[in-house]
C-alpha atoms as an extended CHARMM CRD file, in Angstrom:
* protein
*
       254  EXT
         1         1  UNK       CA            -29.0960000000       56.9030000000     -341.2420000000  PROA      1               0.0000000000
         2         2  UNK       CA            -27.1110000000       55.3510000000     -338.4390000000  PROA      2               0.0000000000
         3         3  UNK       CA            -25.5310000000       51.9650000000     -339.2880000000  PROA      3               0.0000000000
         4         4  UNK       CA            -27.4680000000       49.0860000000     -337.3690000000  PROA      4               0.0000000000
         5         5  UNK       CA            -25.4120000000       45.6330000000     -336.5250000000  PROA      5               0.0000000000
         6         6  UNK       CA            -28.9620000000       43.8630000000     -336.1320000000  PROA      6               0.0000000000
         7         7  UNK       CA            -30.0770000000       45.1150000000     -339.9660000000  PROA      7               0.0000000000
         8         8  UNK       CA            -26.4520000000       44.4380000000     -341.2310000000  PROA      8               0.0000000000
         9         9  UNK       CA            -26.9170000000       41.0320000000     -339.7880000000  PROA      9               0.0000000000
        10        10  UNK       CA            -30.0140000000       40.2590000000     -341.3880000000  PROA      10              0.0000000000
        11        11  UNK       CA            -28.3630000000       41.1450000000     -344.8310000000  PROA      11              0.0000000000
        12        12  UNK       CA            -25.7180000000       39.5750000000     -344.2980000000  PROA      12              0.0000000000
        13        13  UNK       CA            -27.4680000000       36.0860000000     -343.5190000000  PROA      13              0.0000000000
        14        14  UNK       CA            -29.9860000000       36.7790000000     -345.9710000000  PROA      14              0.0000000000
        15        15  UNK       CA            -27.1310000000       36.4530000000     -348.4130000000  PROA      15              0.0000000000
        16        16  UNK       CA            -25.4910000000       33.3380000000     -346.7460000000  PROA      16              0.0000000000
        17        17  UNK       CA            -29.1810000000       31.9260000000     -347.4810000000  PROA      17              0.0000000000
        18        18  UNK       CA            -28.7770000000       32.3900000000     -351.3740000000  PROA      18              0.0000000000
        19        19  UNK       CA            -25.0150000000       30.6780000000     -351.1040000000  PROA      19              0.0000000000
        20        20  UNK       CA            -26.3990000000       27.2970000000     -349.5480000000  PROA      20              0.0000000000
        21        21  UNK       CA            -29.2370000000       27.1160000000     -352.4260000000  PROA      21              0.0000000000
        22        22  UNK       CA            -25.9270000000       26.7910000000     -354.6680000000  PROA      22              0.0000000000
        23        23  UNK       CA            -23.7380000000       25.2470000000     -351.9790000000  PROA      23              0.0000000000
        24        24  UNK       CA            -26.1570000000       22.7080000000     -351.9660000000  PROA      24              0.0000000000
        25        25  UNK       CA            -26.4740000000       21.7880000000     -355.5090000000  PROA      25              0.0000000000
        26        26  UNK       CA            -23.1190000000       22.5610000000     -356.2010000000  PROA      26              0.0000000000
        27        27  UNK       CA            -23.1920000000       19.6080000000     -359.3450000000  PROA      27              0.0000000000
        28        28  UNK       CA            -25.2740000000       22.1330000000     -361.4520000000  PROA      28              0.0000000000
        29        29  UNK       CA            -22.6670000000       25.1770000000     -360.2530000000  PROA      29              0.0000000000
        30        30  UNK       CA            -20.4720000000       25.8970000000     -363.3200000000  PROA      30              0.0000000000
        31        31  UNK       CA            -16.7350000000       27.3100000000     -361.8720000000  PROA      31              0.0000000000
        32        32  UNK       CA            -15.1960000000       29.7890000000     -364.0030000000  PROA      32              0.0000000000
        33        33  UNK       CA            -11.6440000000       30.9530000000     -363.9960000000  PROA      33              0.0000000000
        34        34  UNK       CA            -10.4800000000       34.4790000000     -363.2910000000  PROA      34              0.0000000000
        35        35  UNK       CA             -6.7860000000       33.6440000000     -363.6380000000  PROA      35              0.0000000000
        36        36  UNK       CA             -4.9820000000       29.8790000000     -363.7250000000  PROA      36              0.0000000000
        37        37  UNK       CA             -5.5160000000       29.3910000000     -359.7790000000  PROA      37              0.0000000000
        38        38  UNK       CA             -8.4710000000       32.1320000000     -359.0930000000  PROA      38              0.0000000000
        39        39  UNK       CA            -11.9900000000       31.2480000000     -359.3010000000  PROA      39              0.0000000000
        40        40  UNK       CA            -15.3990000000       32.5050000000     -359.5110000000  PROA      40              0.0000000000
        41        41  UNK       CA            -19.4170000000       30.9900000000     -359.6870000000  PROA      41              0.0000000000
        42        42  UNK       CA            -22.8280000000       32.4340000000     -360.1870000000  PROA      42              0.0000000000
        43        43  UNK       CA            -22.7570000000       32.2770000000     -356.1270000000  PROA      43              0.0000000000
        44        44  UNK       CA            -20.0550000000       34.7900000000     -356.2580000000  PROA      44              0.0000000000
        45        45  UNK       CA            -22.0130000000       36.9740000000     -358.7100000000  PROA      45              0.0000000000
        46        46  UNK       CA            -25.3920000000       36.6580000000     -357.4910000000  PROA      46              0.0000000000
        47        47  UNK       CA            -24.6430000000       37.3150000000     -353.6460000000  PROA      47              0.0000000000
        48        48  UNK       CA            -22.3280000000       40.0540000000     -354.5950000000  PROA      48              0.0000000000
        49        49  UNK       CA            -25.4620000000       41.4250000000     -356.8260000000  PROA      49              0.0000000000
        50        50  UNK       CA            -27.9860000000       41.1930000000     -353.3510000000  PROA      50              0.0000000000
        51        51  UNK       CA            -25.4560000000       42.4500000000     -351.1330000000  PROA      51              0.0000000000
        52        52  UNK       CA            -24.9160000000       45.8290000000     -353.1710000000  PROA      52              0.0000000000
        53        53  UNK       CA            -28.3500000000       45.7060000000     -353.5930000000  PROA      53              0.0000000000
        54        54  UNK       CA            -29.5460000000       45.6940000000     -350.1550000000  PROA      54              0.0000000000
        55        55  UNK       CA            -26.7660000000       47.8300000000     -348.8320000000  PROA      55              0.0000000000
        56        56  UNK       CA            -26.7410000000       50.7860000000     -350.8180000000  PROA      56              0.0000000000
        57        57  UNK       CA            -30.5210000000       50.5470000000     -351.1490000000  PROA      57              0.0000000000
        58        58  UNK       CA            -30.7090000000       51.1420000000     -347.6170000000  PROA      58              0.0000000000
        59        59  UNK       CA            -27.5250000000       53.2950000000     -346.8440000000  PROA      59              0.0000000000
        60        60  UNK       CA            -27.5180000000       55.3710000000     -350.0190000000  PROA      60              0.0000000000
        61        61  UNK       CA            -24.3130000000       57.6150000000     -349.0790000000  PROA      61              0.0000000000
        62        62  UNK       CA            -21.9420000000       54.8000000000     -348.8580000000  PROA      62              0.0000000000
        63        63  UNK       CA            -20.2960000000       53.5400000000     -352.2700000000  PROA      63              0.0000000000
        64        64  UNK       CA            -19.4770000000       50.0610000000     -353.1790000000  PROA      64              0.0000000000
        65        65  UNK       CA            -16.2450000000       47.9180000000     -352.9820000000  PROA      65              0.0000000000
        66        66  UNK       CA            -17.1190000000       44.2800000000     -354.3970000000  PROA      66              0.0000000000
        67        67  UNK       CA            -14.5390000000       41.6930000000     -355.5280000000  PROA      67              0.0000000000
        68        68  UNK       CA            -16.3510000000       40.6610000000     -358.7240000000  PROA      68              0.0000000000
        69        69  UNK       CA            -18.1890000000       44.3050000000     -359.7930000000  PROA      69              0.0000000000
        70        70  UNK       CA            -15.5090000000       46.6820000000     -358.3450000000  PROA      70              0.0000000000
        71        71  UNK       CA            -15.8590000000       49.9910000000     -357.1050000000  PROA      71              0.0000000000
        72        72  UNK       CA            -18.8460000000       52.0850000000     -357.9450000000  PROA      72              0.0000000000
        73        73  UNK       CA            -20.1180000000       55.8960000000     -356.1340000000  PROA      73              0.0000000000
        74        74  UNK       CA            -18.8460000000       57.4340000000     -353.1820000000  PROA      74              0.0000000000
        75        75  UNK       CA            -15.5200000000       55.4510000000     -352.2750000000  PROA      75              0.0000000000
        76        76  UNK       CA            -14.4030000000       57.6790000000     -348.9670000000  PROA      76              0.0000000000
        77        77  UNK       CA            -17.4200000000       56.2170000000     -347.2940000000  PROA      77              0.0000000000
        78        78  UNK       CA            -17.8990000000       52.5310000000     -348.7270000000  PROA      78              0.0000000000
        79        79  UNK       CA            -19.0420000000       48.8650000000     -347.9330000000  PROA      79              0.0000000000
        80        80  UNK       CA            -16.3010000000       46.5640000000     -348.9490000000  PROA      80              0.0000000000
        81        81  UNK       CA            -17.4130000000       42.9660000000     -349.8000000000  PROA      81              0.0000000000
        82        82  UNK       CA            -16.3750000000       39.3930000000     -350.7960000000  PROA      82              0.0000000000
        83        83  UNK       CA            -19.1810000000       38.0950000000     -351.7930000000  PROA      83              0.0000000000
        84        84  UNK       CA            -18.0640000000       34.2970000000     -350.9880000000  PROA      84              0.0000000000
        85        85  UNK       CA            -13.8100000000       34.1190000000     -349.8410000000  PROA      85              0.0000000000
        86        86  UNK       CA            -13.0070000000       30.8720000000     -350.6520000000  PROA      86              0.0000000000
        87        87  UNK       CA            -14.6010000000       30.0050000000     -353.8610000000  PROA      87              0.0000000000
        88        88  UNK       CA            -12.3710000000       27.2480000000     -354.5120000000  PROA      88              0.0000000000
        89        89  UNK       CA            -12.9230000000       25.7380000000     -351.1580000000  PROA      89              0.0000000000
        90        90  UNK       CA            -17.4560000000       26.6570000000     -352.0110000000  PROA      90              0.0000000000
        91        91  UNK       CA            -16.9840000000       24.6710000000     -355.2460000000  PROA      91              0.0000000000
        92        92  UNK       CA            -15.3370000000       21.2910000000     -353.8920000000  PROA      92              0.0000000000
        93        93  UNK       CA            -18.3760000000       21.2200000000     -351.4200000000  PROA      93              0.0000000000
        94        94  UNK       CA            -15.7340000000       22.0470000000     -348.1340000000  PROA      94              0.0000000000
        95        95  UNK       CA            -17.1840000000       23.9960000000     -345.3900000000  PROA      95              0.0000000000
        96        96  UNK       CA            -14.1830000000       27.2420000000     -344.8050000000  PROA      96              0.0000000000
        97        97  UNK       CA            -15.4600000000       30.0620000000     -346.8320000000  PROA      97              0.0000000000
        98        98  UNK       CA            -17.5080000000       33.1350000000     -345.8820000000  PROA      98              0.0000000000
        99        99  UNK       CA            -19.1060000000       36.2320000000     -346.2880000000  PROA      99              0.0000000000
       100       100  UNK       CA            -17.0940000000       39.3780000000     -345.9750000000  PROA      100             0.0000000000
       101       101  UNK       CA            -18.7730000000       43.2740000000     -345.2130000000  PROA      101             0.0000000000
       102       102  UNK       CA            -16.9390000000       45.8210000000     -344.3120000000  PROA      102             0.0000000000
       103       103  UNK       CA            -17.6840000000       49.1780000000     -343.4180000000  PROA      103             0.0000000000
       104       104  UNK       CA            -14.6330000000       51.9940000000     -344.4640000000  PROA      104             0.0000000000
       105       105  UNK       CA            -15.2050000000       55.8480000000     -343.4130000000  PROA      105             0.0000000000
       106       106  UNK       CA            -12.3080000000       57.8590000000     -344.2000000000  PROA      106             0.0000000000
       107       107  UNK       CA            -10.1830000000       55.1390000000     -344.1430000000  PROA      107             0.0000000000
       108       108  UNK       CA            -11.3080000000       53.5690000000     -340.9080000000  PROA      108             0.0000000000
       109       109  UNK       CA            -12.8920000000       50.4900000000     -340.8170000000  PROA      109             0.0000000000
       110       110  UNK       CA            -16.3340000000       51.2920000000     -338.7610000000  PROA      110             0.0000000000
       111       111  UNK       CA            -17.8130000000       48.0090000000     -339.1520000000  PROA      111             0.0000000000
       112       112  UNK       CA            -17.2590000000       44.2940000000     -339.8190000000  PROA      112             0.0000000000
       113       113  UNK       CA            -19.2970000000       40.9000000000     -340.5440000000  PROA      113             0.0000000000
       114       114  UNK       CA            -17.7360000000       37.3290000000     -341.6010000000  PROA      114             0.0000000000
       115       115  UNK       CA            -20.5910000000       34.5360000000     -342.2690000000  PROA      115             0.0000000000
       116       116  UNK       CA            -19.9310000000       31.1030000000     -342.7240000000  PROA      116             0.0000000000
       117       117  UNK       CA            -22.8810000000       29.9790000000     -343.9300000000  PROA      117             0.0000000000
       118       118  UNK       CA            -22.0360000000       26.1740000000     -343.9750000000  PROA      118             0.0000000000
       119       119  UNK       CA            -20.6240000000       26.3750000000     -340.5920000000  PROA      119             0.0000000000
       120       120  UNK       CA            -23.3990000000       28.8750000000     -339.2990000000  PROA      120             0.0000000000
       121       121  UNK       CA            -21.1810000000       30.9960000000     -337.3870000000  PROA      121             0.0000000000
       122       122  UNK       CA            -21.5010000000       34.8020000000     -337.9220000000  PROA      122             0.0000000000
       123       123  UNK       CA            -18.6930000000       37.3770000000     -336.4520000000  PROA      123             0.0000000000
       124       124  UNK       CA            -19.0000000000       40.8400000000     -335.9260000000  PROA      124             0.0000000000
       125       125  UNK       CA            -17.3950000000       44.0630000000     -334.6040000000  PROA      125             0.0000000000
       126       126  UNK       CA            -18.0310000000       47.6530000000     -334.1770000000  PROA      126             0.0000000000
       127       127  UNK       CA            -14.7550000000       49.9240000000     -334.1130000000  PROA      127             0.0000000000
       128       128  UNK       CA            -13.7420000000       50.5440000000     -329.7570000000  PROA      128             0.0000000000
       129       129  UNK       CA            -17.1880000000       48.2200000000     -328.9220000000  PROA      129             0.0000000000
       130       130  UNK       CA            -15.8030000000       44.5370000000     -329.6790000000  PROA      130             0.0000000000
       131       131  UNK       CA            -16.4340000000       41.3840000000     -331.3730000000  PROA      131             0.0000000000
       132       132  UNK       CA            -18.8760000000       38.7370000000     -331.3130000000  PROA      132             0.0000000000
       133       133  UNK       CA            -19.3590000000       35.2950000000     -332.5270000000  PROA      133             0.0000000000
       134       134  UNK       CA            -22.6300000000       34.2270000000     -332.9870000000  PROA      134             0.0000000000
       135       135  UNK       CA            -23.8710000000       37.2440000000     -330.4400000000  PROA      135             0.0000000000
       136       136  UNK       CA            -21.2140000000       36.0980000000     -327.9620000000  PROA      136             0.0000000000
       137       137  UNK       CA            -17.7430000000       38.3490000000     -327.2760000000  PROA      137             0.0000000000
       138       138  UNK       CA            -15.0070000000       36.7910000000     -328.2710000000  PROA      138             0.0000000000
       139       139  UNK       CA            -11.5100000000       37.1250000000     -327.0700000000  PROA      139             0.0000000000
       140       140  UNK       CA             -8.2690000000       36.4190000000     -328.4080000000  PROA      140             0.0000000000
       141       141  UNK       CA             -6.0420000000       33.2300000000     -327.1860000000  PROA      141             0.0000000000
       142       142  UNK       CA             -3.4030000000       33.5320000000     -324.1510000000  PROA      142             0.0000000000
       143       143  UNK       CA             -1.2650000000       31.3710000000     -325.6000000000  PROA      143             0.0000000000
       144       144  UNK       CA              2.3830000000       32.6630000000     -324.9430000000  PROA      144             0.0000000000
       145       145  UNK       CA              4.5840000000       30.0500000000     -326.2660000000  PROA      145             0.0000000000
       146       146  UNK       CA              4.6870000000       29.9930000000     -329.8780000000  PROA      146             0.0000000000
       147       147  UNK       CA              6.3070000000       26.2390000000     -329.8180000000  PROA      147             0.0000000000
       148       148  UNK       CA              3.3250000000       25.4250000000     -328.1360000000  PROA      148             0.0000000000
       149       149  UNK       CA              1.0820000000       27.6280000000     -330.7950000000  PROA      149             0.0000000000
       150       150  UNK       CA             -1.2300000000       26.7580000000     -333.5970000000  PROA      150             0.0000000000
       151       151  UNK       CA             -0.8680000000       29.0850000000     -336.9330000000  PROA      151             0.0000000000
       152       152  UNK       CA             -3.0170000000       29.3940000000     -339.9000000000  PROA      152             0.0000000000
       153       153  UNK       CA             -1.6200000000       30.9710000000     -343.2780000000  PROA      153             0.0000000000
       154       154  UNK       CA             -2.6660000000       30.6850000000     -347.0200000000  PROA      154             0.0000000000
       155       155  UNK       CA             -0.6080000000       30.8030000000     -350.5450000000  PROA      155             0.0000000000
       156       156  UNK       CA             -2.4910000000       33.6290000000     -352.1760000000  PROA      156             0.0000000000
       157       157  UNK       CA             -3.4970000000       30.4940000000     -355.1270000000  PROA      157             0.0000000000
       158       158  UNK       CA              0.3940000000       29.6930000000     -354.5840000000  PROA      158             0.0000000000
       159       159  UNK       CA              1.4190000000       32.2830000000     -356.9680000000  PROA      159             0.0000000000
       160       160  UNK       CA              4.2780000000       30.1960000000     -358.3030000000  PROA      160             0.0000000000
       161       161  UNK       CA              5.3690000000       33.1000000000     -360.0100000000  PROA      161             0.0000000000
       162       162  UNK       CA              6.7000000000       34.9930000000     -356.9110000000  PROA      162             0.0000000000
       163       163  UNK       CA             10.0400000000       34.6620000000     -355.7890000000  PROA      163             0.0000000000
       164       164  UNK       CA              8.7210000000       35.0900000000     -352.3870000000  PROA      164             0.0000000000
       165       165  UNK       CA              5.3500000000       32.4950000000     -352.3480000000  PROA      165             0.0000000000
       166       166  UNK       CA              5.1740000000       31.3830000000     -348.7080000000  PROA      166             0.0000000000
       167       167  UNK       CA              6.8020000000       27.9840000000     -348.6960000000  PROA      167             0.0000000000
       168       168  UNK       CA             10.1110000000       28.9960000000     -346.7630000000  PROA      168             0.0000000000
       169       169  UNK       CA              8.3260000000       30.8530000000     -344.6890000000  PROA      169             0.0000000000
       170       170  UNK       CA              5.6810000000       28.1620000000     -343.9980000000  PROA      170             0.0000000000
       171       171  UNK       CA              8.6430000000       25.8310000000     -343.8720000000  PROA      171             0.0000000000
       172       172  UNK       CA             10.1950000000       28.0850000000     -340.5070000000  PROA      172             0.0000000000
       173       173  UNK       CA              7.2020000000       28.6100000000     -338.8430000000  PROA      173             0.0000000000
       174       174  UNK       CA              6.0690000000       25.2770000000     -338.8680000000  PROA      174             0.0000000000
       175       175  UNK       CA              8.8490000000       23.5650000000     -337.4550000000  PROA      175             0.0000000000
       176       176  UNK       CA              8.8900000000       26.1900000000     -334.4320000000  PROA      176             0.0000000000
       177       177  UNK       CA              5.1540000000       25.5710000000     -333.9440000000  PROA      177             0.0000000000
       178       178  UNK       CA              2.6810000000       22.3280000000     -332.9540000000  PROA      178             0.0000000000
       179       179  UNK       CA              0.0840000000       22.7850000000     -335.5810000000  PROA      179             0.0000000000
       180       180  UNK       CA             -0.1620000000       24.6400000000     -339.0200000000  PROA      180             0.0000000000
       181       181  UNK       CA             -3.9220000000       24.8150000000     -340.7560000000  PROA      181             0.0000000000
       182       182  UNK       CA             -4.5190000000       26.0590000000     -344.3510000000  PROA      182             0.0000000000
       183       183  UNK       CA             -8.2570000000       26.3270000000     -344.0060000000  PROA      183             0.0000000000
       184       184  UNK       CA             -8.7030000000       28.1750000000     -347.1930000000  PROA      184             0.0000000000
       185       185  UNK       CA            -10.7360000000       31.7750000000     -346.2480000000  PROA      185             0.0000000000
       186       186  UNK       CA             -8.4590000000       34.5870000000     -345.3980000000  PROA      186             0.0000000000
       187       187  UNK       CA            -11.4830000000       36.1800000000     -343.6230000000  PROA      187             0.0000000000
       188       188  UNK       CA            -12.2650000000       33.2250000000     -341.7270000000  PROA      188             0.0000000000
       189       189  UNK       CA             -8.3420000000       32.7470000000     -340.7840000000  PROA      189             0.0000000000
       190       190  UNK       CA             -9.0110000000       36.5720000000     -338.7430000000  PROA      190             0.0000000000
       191       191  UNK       CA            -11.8740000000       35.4980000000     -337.4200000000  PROA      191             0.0000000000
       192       192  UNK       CA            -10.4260000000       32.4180000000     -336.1100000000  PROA      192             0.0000000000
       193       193  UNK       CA             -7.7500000000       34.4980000000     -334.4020000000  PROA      193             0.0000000000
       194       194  UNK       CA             -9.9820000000       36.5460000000     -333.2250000000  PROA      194             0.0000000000
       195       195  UNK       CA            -11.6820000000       33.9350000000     -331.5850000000  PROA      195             0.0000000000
       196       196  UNK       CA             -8.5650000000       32.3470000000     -329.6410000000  PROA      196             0.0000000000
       197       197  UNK       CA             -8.8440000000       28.5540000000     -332.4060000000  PROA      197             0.0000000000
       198       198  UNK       CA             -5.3940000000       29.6220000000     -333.6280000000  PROA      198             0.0000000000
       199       199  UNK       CA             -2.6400000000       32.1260000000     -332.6280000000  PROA      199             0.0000000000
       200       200  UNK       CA             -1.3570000000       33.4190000000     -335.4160000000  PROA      200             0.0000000000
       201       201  UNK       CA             -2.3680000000       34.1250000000     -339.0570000000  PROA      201             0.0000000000
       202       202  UNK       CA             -0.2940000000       35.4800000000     -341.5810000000  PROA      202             0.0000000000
       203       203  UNK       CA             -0.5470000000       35.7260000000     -345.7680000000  PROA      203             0.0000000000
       204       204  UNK       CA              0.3860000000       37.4960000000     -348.7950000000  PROA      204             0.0000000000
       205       205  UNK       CA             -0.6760000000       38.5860000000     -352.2140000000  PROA      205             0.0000000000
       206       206  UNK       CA             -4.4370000000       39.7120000000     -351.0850000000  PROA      206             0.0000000000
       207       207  UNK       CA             -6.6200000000       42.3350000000     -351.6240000000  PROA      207             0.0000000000
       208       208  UNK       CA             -8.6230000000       44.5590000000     -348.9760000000  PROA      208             0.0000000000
       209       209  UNK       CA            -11.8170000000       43.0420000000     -349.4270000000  PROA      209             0.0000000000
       210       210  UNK       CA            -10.1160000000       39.5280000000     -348.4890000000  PROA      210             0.0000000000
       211       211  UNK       CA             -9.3140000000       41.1290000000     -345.0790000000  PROA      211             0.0000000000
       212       212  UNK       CA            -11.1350000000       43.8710000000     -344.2170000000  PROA      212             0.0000000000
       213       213  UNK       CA            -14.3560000000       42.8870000000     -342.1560000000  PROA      213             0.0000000000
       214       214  UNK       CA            -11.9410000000       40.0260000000     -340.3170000000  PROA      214             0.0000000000
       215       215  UNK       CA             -9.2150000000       42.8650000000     -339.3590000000  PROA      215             0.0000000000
       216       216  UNK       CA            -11.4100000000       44.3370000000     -337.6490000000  PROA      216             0.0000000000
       217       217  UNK       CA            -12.9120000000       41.6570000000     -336.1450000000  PROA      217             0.0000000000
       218       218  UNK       CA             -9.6400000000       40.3700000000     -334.9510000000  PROA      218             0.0000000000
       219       219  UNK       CA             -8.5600000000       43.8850000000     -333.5110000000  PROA      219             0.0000000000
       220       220  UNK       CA            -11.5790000000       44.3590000000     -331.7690000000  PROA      220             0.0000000000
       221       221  UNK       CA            -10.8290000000       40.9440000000     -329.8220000000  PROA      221             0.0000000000
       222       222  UNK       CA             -7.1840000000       41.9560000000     -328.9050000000  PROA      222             0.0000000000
       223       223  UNK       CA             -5.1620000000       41.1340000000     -331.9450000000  PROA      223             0.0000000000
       224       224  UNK       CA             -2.4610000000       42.6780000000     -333.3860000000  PROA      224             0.0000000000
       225       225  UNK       CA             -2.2600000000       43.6530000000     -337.2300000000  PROA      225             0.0000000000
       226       226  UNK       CA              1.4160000000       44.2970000000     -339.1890000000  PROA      226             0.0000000000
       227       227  UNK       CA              3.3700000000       43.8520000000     -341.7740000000  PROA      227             0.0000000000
       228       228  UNK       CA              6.0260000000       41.1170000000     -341.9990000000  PROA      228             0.0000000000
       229       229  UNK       CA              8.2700000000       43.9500000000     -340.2980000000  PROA      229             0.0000000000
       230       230  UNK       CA              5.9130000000       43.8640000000     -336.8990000000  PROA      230             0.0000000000
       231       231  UNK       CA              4.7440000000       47.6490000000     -338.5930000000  PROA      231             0.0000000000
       232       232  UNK       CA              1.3630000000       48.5240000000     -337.0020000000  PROA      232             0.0000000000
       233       233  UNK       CA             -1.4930000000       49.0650000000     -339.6460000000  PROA      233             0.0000000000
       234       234  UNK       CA             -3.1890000000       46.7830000000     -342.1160000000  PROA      234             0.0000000000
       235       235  UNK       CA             -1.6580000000       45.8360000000     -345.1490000000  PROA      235             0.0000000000
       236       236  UNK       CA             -3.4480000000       42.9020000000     -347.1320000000  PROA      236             0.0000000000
       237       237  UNK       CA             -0.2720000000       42.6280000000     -349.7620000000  PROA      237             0.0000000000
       238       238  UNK       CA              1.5110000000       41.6940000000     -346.2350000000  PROA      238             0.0000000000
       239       239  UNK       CA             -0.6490000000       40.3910000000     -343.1950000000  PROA      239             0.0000000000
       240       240  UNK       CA              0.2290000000       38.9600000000     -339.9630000000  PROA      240             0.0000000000
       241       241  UNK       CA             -1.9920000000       38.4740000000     -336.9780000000  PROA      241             0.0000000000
       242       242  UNK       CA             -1.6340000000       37.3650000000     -333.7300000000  PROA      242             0.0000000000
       243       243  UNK       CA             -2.9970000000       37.0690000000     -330.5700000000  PROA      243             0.0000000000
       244       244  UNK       CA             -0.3220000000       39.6590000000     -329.0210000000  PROA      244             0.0000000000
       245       245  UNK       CA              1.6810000000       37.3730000000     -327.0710000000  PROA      245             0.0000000000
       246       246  UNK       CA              3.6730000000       35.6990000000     -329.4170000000  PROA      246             0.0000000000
       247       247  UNK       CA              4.2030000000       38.5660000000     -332.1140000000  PROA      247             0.0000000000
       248       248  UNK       CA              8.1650000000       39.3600000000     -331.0200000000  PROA      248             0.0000000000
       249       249  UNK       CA              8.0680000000       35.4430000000     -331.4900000000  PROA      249             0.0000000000
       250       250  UNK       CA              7.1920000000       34.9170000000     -335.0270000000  PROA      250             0.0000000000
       251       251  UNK       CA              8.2060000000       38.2440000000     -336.2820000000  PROA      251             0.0000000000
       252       252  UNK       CA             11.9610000000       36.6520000000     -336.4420000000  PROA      252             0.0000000000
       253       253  UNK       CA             10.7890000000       33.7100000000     -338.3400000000  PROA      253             0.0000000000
       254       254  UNK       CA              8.7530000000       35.9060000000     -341.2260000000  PROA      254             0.0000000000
C-alpha cells in the first residue's frame, strides 16, 4: 500500500492528542528512570504503544523501531519512532519535545514527521519532494557568517562519563557565534534548522530514532548532514547540521 503523508499525519497528531491528556496533568505523571540522567513516563509508553499500533496495523510489511519497545518484524523496511524526544523537558511542563516517525527502506530514509504537540507545529518531508511546516515549505537559513549565526546543540544527558561530553566544544563555538540555544529535543533542533530559526545543530551520544525523521526533514530543506569530520552521511553517535553556508566555518571549531 503506498505510504500517504495525509494518513501519516493524522497518526501522527492523533498521538500528539494522547501526549497533551498527560502533558496536561502532568502532577499525576509518575517519571521513571532509565539510567541516572535518562527518563521515561506512561506518555512515552502509551504513545509509543498507539503509534506501533496504528502503523503496522495499516502498513503491515514495515517492522518496528521504537525507543521504549525496540525492534520487532521486518527491520529492512521499518518505521522508526520516539514516541515523545524530550521526556525530561515533557515532565517539567516545558514546551520543546516532539514526536518522531521515520520511514527507513533499505537504509534510506523515505519519510519523516516531527510533532510538537505543545507548540502545534508539525514538519514533514518526503525523500527528493521537500519539507513542510505546518503544510508550508520550508527552507533553510542564508545566513553566511557564522559570527553572526545562531547554533543549537544538546549534552546527550551530559554524559559526565565521556572524556569528550560537549563542553569544550560548546565552549568554542559559542564564543565564535551570537546565540547558543539548548532547547532540549534533538528532533526538534533538525527541524529548527530545517526551518532557517537556527544555523547550525550539532550533538553526540544519540541514537537513530533521536534523529531520523528530523534528518530528513532538514535535508529535504537544504541542510547538510556529517560527522564532526564534515563526512557526508548521518551518523547520530556524531551529528552536525547546518544550513550549508557556514559548514567549512564550524567544522574547524568541532
Amino acid at each position: 500500500m503506498p505510504i500517504s503523508l495525509a494518513v501519516l499525519e493524522e497518526v501522527v497528531r492523533e498521538a500528539g492528542s494522547i501526549a497533551l491528556t498527560y502533558f496536561k496533568d502532568l502532577k499525576n505523571v509518575k517519571v521513571h528512570r532509565k539510567s541516572p540522567r535518562d527518563f521515561v513516563t506512561a506518555a512515552d509508553l502509551a504513545v509509543e504503544v498507539f503509534l506501533k499500533e496504528a502503523l503496522t496495523g495499516r502498513y503491515p510489511e514495515f517492522g518496528f523501531w521504537g525507543e521504549e519497545s525496540g525492534q520487532s518484524a521486518n527491520q529492512t523496511n521499518r518505521w522508526i519512532v520516539d514516541p515523545i524526544d524530550g521526556t525530561h523537558s515533557f515532565s517539567r511542563g516545558q514546551y520543546f519535545w516532539s514526536i518522531s516517525v521515520a520511514l527507513e527502506i533499505a537504509q534510506e530514509l523515505i519519510i519523516g514527521a516531527v510533532y510538537a504537540p505543545a507548540l502545534n507545529d508539525y514538519y514533514c518531508a518526503e525523500k527528493g519532494r521537500g519539507a513542510w511546516k505546518n503544510g508550508q515549505p520550508i527552507t533553510v537559513s542564508s545566513e553566511d557568517n557564522l559570527s553572526d549565526g545562531m547554533v543549537a546543540t544538546g549534552f546527550a544527558c551530559l554524559r559526565s562519563y565521556l572524556t569528550d561530553n560537549n563542553l569544550e566544544r560548546f565552549g568554542r563555538i559559542a564564543q565564535n557565534t551570537t546565540g547558543q540555544r539548548r532547547f532540549g529535543s534533538a528532533a526538534l533542533d533538525l527541524c529548527f534548522v530545517a526551518d532557517g530559526q537556527v544555523d547550525a545543530f550539532w550533538e553526540q551520544e544519540l541514537n537513530l530514532y533521536d534523529v531520523a525523521a528530523g534528518t530528513l526533514i532538514a535535508r529535504e530543506a537544504g541542510a547538510t548532514v556529517t560527522d564532526f569530520q564534515g563526512n557526508q552521511g548521518l551518523f547520530p553517535k556524531q551529528i552536525l547540521v547546518t544550513n550549508g553556508k557556514i559548514l567549512n566555518q564550524i567544522l574547524p571549531l568541532m
